[in-house]
VMD Tcl script that draws the C-alpha trace (Angstrom):
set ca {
  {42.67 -5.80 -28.21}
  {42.16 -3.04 -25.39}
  {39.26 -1.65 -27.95}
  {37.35 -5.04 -27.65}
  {37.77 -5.30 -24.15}
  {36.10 -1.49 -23.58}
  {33.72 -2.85 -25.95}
  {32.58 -5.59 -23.71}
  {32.62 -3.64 -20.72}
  {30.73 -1.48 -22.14}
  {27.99 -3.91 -23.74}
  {27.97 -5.37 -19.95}
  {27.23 -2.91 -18.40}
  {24.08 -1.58 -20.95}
  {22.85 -5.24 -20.07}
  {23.22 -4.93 -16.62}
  {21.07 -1.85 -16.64}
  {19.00 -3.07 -19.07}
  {18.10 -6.11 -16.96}
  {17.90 -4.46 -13.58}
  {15.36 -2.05 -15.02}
  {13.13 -4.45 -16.94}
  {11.39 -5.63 -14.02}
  {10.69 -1.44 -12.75}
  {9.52 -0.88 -16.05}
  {7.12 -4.40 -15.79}
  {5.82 -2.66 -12.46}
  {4.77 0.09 -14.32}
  {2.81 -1.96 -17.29}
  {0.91 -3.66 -13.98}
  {0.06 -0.53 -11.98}
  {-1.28 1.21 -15.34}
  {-3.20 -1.79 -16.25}
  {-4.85 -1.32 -12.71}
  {-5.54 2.21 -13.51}
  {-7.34 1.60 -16.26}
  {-9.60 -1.22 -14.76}
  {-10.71 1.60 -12.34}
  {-11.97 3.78 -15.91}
  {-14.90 1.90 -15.97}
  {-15.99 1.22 -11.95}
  {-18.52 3.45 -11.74}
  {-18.94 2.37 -8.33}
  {-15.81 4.93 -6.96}
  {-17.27 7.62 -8.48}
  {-18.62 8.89 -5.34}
  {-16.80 6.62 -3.03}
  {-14.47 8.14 -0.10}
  {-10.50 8.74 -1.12}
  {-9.55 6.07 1.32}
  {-12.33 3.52 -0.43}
  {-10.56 4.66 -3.54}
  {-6.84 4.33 -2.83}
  {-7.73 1.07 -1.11}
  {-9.19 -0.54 -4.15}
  {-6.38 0.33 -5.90}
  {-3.92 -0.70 -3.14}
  {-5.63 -4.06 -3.18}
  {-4.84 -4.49 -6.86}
  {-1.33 -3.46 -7.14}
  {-0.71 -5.82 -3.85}
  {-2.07 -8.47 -6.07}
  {-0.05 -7.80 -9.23}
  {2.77 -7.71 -6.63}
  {3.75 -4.21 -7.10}
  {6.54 -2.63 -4.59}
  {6.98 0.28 -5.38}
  {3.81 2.20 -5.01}
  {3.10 3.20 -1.79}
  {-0.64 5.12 -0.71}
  {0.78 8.15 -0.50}
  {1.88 8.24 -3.90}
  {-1.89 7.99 -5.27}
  {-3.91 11.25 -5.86}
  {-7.94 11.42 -6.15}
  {-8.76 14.89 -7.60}
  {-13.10 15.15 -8.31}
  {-13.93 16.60 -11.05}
  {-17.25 17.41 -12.91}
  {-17.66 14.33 -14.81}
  {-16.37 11.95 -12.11}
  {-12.51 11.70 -10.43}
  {-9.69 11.68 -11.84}
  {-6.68 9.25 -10.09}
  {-3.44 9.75 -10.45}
  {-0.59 8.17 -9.34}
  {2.86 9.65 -9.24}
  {5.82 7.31 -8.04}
  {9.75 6.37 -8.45}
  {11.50 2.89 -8.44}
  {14.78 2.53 -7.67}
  {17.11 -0.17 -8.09}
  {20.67 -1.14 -7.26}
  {22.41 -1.51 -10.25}
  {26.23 -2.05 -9.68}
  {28.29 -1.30 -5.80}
  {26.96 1.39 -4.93}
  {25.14 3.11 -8.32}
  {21.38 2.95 -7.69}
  {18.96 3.64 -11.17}
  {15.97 5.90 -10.41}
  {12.71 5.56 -12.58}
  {9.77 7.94 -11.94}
  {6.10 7.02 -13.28}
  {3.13 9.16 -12.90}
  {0.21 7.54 -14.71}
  {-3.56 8.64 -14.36}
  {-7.20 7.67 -15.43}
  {-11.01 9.19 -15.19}
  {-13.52 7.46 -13.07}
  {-16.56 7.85 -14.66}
  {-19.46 9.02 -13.02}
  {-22.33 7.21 -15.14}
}
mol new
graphics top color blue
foreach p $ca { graphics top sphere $p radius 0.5 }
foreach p [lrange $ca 0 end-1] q [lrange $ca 1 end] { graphics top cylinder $p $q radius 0.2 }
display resetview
């Protein structure tokens, strides 16, 4: 008896988790989907950092994402074009006073056509 009941404890609390970090890991699926829209906008290529992290700003704001703030989004030129980067963490309360951190970094190449 006291086996099953650690054993649904247990299983509770892996779906807690589980479901408290589903929507943090959703975030991330939206902000690299916005990422990669930017692979093929030639047009912030040459466009000012701010223009950049903006644009990108603008996108995440309408996919509704929280966690990434503009800080958190780096525009490095390069030869070919500009590579953008974006390195964040989620966190989320999970149980009292237990908090689950998540970091992300995800990146693409603007092309300079």
């Amino acid at each position: 008896m006291f086996f099953v009941l650690v054993l649904l404890i247990a299983l509770g609390l892996v779906v807690t988790v589980g479901l408290r970090l589903f929507p943090v890991y959703m975030e991330n699926y939206k902000v690299k989907t916005a990422l990669e829209s930017l692979h093929e906008d030639t047009s912030l290529a040459h466009a000012p950092t701010m223009m950049v992290r903006k644009r990108i700003m603008r996108r995440l704001d309408i996919n509704d994402v929280k966690s990434v703030k503009a800080k958190d989004i780096a525009v490095q030129d390069t030869p070919s074009g500009r590579i953008v980067t974006i390195k964040y963490e989620a966190r989320v309360p999970v149980i009292s006073n237990l908090d689950a951190v998540a970091k992300f970094s995800a990146q693409t190449e603007v092309a300079s056509h």
